[in-house]
C-alpha positions as CSV (number, residue, x, y, z in Angstrom):
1,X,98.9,110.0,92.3
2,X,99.8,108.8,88.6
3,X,101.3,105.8,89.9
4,X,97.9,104.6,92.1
5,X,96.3,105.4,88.7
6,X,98.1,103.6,86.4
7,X,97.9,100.7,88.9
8,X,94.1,101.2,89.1
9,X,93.5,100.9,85.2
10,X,96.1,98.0,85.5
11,X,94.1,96.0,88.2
12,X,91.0,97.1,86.3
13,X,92.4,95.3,82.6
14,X,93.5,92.4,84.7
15,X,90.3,91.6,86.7
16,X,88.2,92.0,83.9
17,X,89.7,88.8,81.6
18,X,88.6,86.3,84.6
19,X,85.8,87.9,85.3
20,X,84.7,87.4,81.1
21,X,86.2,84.3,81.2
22,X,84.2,82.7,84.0
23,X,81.1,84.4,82.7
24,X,81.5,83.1,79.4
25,X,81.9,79.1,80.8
26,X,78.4,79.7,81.9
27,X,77.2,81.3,78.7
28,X,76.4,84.3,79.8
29,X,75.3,85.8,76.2
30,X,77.7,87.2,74.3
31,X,75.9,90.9,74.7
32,X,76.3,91.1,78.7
33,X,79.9,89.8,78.8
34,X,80.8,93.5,79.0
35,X,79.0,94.1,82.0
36,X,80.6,91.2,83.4
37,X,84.0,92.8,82.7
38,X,82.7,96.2,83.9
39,X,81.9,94.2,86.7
40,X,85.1,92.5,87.4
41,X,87.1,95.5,86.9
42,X,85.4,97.9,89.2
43,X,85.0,95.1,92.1
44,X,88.9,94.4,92.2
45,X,90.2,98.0,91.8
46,X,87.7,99.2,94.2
47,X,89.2,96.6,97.0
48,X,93.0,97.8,95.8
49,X,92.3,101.6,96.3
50,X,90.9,100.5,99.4
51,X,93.7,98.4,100.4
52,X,96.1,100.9,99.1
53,X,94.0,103.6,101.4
54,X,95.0,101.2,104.4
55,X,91.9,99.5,104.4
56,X,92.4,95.3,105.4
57,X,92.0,93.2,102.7
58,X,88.7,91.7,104.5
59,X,86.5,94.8,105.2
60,X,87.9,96.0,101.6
61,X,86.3,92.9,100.0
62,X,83.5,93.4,101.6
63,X,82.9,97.0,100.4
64,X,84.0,96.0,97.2
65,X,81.5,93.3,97.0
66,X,78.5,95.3,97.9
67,X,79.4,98.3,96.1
68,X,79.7,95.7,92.6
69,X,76.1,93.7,94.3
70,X,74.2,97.4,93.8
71,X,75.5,97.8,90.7
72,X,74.5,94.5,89.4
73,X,70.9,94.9,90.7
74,X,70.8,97.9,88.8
75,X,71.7,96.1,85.6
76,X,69.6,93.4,86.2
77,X,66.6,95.9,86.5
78,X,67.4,97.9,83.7
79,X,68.6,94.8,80.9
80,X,65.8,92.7,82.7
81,X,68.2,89.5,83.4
82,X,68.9,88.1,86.9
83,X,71.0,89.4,89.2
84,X,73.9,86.7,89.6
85,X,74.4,86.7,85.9
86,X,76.7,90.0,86.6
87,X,77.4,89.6,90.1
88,X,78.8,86.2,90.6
89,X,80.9,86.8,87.4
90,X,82.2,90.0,89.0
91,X,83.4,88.7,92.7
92,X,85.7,86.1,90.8
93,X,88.6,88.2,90.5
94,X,88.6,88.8,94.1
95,X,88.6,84.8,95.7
96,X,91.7,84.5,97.9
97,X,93.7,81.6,96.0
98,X,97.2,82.6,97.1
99,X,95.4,82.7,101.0
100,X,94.2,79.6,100.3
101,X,97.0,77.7,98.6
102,X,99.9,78.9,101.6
103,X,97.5,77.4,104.4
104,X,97.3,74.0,102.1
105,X,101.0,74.4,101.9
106,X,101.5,74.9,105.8
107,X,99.3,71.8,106.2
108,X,101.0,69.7,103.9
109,X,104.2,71.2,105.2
110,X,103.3,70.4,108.8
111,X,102.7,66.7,107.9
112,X,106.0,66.1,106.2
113,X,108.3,68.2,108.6
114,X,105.9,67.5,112.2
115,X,104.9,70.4,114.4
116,X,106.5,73.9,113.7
117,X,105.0,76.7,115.4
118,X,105.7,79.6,112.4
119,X,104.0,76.8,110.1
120,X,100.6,76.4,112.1
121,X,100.7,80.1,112.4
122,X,100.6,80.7,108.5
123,X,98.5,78.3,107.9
124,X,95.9,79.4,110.7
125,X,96.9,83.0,109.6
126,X,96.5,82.6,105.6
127,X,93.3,79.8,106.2
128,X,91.2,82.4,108.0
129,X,91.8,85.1,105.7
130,X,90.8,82.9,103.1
131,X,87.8,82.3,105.4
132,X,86.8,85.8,106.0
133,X,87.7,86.7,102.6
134,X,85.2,84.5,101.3
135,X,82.6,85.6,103.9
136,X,82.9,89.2,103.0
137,X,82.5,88.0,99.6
138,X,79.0,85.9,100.2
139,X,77.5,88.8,102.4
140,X,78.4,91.5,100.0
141,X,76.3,89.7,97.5
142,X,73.8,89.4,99.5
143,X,73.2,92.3,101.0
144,X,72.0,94.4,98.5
145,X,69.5,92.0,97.6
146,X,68.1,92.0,100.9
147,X,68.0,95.6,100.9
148,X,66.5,96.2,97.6
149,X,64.0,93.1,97.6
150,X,62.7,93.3,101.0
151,X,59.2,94.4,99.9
152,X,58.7,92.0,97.8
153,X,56.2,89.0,98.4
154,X,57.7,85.6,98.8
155,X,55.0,83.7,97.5
């Protein structure tokens, strides 16, 4: 139990530097950068204990996503700034690079060295989990913006 906790604070001190970081090279004012943080850190340890938990990595992301999107909406509301100011900052810790980069690598890897069958399988493999990854990200912002903000007039 110690050890998932000391790996939760871990992943929390982690996520939070490129969650400020990326906030910051969209000046986001200097007073909200902590929410951004908050943000970051509770999106990616969220998805860990629910990977840890035996979640996959996808439907993880996805709660992890939503849970942060509510969150955000709240502080929006209450600090009366919009909504991606928080949010988008947060879900950076969580885009699937490594996914991303070893299906590039297969690619490039099938080109040089011709058809292999264990290289189009990681790169279909790590490619759509990138995929999905990023899907679960995109609808778990905006879900709870079309659950909070569903009354509200369009024009």
């Amino acid at each position: 139990m110690m050890d998932l906790l000391w790996l939760l604070a871990k992943d929390a001190f982690w996520s939070a530097i490129p969650a400020v970081g990326f906030a910051m090279i969209f000046n986001v004012p200097p007073r909200l950068l902590k929410y951004c943080a908050m943000g970051g850190a509770l999106a990616h340890s969220l998805r860990t204990l629910l990977i840890h938990s035996g979640v996959p990595i996808e439907w993880a992301t996805l709660a992890a996503a939503t849970t942060v999107g509510f969150v955000c909406v709240y502080w929006a509301r209450r600090l009366l700034v919009p909504r991606p100011v928080f949010s988008v900052a947060s879900i950076i810790p969580m885009i699937p690079g490594s996914f991303a980069f070893k299906a590039m690598i297969s690619i490039v890897e099938l080109n040089i060295n011709g058809f292999s069958l264990t290289l189009l399988e990681s790169a279909l493999e790590n490619g759509l989990k990138a995929l999905f990854i990023v899907a679960a990200l995109s609808f778990g912002l905006a879900i709870p913006s079309l659950v909070v903000y569903r009354n509200r007039p369009i024009v």
